[in-house]
C-alpha positions, 0 to 999 in steps of 0.5 A: 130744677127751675132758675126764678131768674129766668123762667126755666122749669125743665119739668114743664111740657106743652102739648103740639096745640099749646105750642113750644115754650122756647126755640127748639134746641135751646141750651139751658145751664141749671146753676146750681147743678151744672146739667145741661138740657135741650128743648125738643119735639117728642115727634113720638110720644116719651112714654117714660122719665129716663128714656134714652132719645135719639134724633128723628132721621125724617126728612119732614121733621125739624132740627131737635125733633127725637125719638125714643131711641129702639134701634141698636147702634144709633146717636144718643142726644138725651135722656129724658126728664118729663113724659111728653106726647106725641108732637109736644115739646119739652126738655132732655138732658144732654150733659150731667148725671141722671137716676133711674134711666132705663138700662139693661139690668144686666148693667154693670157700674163703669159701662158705657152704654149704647143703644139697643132694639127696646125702645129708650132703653141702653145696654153696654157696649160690649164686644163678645168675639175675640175679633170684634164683627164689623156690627159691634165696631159701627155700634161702638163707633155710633154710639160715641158720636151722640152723647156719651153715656157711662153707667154709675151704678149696676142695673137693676132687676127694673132696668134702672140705673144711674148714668152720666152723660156727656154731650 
């Protein structure tokens, strides 16, 4: 998944002593696939490929800093392609389609999902009383002002699945 022409490999991550490759937040396009990416900061580490990441809300910390996402109705901003350290710097998808993502197995194919208390990990978006409480309608809310994430495939006994995602 890299472009020759411009260098771009997202599977790449350096270290906090290594230094960012690119401007954090940069924008990169896959011409033969069309998924977009995002370069960020792990301000904590991303201990798995397809975790779901949401921004880090520390004042201390810059623009495209994120987290594994581990709280329930919160943005999304991306899922992840690489494992990265604490402090490192790589790329997350922000736009296209992704397999194995860390997903409730009790997904079903066409659920949009939102975050949940396991860290990077996504479950549907469902409301389970007949009047919806104000938590199921915030959760729902949130989770559509980040990136949107639709289940394509059912979750698996392993908590995988495929998604699409959309910034």
């Amino acid at each position: 998944m890299s472009d020759i022409m411009l260098g771009v490999d997202v599977t790449v991550v350096k270290t906090a002593t290594e230094g960012p490759e690119w401007p954090l937040g940069s924008k990169y396009t896959d011409p033969k696939t069309g998924h977009e990416y995002r370069y960020i900061n792990a301000d904590t580490a991303i201990a798995a490929v397809g975790d779901f990441l949401t921004p880090t809300l520390a004042d201390t910390d810059a623009p495209w800093s994120v987290v594994p996402a581990a709280t329930a109705g919160i943005d999304i901003a991306g899922v992840s392609v690489s494992i990265i350290a604490a402090e490192g710097f790589g790329w997350m998808l922000t736009d296209g389609k992704k397999t194995l993502c860390n997903v409730a197995d009790a997904v079903v194919a066409g659920d949009m999902l939102g975050t949940t208390t396991t860290a990077g990990r996504l479950d549907a978006i469902t409301f389970t009383t007949t009047a919806a409480t104000l938590a199921q309608l915030t959760a729902g809310f949130k989770s559509q002002r980040g990136c949107r994430v639709l289940a394509l495939t059912d979750g698996t006994a392993g908590n995988t699945a495929t998604v699409q995602i959309r910034s």
